[in-house]
N, C-alpha and C positions, 0 to 999 in steps of 0.2 A: 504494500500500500504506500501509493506517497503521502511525505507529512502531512499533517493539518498544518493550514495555514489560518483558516479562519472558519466559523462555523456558518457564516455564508457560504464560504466560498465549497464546503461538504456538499447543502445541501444543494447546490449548481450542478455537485462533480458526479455523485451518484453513476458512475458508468466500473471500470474496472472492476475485473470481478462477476458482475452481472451476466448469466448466459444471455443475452437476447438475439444471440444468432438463432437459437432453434427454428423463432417462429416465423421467418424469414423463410423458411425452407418447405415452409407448408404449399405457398403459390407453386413451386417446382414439380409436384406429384399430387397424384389421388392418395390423401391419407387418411386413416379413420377419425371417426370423429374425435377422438381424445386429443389428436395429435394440435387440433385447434386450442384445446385446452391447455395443453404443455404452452403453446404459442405466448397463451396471456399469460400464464406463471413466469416466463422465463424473462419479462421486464422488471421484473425484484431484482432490489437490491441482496445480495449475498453476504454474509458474515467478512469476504475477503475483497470487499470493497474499495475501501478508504480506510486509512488508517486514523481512525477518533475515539473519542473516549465512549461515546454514542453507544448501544448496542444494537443492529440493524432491526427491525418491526421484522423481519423473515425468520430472525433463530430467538428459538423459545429459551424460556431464562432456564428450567431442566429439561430433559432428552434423556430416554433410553438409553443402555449399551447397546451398538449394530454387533451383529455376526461379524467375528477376526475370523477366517483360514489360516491353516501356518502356511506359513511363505513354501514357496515351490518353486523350481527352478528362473532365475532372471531378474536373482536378488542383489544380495553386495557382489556377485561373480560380476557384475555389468555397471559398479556401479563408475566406473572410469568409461564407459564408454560413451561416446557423442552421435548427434545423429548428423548425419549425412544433408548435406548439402544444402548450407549455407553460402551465400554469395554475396558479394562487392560490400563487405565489414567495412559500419561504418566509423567516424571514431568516436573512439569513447567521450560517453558524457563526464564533464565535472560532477564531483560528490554535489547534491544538495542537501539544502540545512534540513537534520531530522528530529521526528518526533523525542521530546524529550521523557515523555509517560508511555509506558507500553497500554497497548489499547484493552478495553477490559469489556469483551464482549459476550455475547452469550455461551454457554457452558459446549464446548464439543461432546460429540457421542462419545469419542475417545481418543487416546492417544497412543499412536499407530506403535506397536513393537516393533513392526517391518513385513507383519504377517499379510495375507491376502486379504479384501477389505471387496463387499458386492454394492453396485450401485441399488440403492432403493427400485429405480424404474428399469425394469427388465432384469437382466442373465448375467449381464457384466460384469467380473471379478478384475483384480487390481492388485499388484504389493502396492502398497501404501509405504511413503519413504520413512523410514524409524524415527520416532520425536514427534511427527507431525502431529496436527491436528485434525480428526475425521469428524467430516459432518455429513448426514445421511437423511437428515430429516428437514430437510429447506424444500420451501414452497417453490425456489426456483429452480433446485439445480438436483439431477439426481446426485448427486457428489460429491463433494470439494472436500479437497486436502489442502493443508498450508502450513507452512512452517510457523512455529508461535512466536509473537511478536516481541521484538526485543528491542531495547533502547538501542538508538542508532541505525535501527533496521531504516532503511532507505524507501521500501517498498517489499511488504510482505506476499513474495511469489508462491502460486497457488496454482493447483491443477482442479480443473473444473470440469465434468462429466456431465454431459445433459445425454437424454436420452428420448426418441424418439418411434413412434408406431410407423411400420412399415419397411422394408429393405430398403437398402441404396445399393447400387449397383458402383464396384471399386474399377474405374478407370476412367478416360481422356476426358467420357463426356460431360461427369457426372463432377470430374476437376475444377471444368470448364464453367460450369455451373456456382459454384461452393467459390471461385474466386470471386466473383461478380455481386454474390448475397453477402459473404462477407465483410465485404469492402462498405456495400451499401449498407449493410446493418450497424456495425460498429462505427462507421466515418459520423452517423447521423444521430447517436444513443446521447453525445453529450456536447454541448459547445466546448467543450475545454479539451476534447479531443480534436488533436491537428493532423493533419496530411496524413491519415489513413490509408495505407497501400496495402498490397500483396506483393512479396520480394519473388518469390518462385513457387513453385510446388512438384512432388515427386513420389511414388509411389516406394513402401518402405514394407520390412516385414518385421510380423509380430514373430512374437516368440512362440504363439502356440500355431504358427506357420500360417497363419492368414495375411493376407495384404491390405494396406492400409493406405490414405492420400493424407500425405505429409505436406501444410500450407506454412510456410513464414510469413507473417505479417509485421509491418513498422509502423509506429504511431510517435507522437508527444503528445504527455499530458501536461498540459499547466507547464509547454517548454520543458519537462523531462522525458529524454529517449525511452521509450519503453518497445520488446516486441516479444511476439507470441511464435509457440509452435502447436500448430492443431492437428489433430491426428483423428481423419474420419474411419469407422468400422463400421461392419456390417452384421447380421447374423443371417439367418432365415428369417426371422420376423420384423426383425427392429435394426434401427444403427443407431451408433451414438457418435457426439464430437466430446475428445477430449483436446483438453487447452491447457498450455503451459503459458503463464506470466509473468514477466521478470524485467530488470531492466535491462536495458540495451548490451551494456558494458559485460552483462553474466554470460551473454549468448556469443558475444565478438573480444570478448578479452581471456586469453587463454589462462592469463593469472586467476581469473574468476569463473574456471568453466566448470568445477566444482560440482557448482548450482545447477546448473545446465546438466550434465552427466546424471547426478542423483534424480531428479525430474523426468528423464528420459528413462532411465532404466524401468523407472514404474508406468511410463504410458506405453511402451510395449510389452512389456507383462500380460498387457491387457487379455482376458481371455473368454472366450463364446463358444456355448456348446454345441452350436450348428453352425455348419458353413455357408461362407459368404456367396451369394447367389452370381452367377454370371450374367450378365443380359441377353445373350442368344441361345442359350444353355436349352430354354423351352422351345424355341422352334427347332433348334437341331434334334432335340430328341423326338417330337413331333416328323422333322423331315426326312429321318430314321425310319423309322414307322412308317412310312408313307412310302418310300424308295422299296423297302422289304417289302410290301403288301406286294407291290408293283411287280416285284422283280417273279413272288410267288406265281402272281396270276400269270404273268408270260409262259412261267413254266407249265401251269395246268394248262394253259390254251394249246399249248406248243402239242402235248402227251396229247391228250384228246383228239387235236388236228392227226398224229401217227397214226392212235387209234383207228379212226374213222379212216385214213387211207389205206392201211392196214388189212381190216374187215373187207373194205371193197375191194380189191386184189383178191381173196381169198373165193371170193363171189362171183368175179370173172371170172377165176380159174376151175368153176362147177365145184365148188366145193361151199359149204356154212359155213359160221365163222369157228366153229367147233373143229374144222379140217376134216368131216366126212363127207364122203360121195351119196349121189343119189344113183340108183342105176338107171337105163335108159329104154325102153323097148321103142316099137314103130308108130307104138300109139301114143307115143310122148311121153312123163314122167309118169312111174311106176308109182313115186311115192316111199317104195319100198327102200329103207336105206342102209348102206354095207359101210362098215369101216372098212378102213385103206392099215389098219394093222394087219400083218401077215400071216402073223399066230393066229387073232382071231378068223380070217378069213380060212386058215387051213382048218380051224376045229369045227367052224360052222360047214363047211363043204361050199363054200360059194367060188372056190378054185372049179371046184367040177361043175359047176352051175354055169358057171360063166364059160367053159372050156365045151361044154354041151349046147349049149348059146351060138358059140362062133363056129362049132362044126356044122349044126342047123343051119348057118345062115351059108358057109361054104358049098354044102348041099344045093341048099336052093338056086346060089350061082350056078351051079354046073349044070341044073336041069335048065334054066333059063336061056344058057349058053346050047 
């Protein structure tokens, strides 16, 4: 949080902190009705607002203990590590003058071990960074962690979880999208918010092997550099935005990336029990389906067409389709029908039948002759 300067100038600034991108995101999809709901919660002010003596109307003066998990893999093993690509650092800010009273706000649900820690709204689990403070029960955010405030602190950076009804689809278009609300949501949440951008954005991976859209953003507040790193996910039903806030200097000054590394290590933690949907995924498996049906029927058309030419060949050549003869007299079909096996023809006698036949009829040439 940056200092208090004046208790005017608080109630102006009311922005950091605050999820209000969610409801931004409602214009972009058909989502269920709740998700319009989430919309109007998420212009609350948050516990990790502003740094004042105040305690925000969103966090109640007691709270429950949430559900800890013990931590699981992509704990202190990660906590050195940084996330991938940031660009054109710019320079670091001067210190400014800080709060001299640590701020004395409403009671967190807890404070984090280092264990795994679930968002209120929906599936999403979290290590939560060790010390911090966990809040699970705000009207605006399913989430927020923050480190506790301390004399000197500059600006109390905080990871913010909002969560959301319906999938997001994780690539180019859906980037392309989420830069544009962002920009527009936050640039317009406070006047004391200045030059509002989006620095880059890039596709990253969690730990529990799903992919994620990693956005930088740069702002000043009240003239102090401040920037974020958002990390959008998906599940099968839901996605959420998680947001890291800090000043400038923690993200681009290597002496202070500390802050940075410990924050990151716990937004890819991040973990969902269903995986993230792809956008063509259903008509491929539909045109699947559809090619196969296809390809079967060729083949029954194809067998049947053999069939039936088949059969008639057997037909021209005086025979049924069973491959028996009819025999033949002068007055046309007998009717009478002989197999063309040999066994059976010598056991029925139709050798000498037929052999008495053709001497008849050689007879009868010679008397004619």
């Amino acid at each position: 949080m940056i200092a208090k300067k004046s208790r005017t100038t608080l109630k102006d600034l009311l922005f950091v902190g605050s999820w209000a991108l969610g409801g931004a995101l409602f214009p972009l999809q058909t989502v269920a009705a709740q998700d319009d709901a989430d919309f109007e919660k998420s212009d609350t002010v948050d516990a990790a607002s502003v740094a004042t003596d105040d305690a925000p109307a969103s966090v109640a003066p007691e709270m429950d203990a949430v559900e800890t998990e013990p931590a699981q893999g992509g704990g202190e093993g990660q906590i050195n590590q940084l996330p991938p690509g940031l660009t054109e650092p710019k320079a670091v800010s001067e210190p400014a003058q800080a709060s001299t009273t640590p701020r004395q706000d409403g009671k967190p649900d807890q404070i984090s071990s280092g264990g795994r820690v679930r968002a209120r709204d929906g599936d999403l689990t979290m290590l939560a960074p060790k010390g911090w403070e966990v809040f699970s029960s705000l009207d605006s955010l399913s989430l927020l962690l923050q480190v506790p405030q301390q004399a000197g602190l500059r600006y109390q950076r905080n990871i913010q979880v909002a969560s959301f009804s319906e999938p997001r689809f994780i690539d180019e278009m859906t980037a392309k999208e989420y830069e544009k609300v962002i920009v527009q949501k936050y640039s317009s949440i406070s006047s004391a918010v200045e030059d509002y951008q989006i620095r880059n954005h890039l596709t990253v991976d969690l730990a529990d092997g799903r992919q994620g859209l990693l956005f930088y953003s740069e702002f000043k507040l009240e003239g102090v550099p401040l920037m974020q790193a958002h990390i959008l996910v998906s599940s099968a039903t839901r996605h959420y935005l998680m947001t890291f806030t800090d000043v400038a200097e923690h993200f681009e000054n290597d002496a202070a990336n500390q802050f940075l590394s410990e924050a990151w290590a716990s937004m890819i933690s991040a973990e969902l029990p269903t995986k993230t949907p792809q956008r063509y995924e259903t008509f491929a498996a539909v045109g699947v389906g559809v090619v196969g049906f296809t390809v079967l029927g060729f083949i029954f058309m194809a067998y049947r067409t053999w069939r039936s030419g088949r059969s008639y060949r057997q037909y021209a050549d005086g025979r049924d389709v069973d491959g028996d003869f009819r025999s033949i007299d002068k007055s046309g079909f007998s009717g009478e029908l002989v197999t063309n096996d040999p066994q059976a023809l010598a056991a029925s006698g139709h050798d000498e039948k037929l052999g008495t036949q053709h001497d008849d009829l050689n007879t009868q040439e010679d008397i004619a002759v």
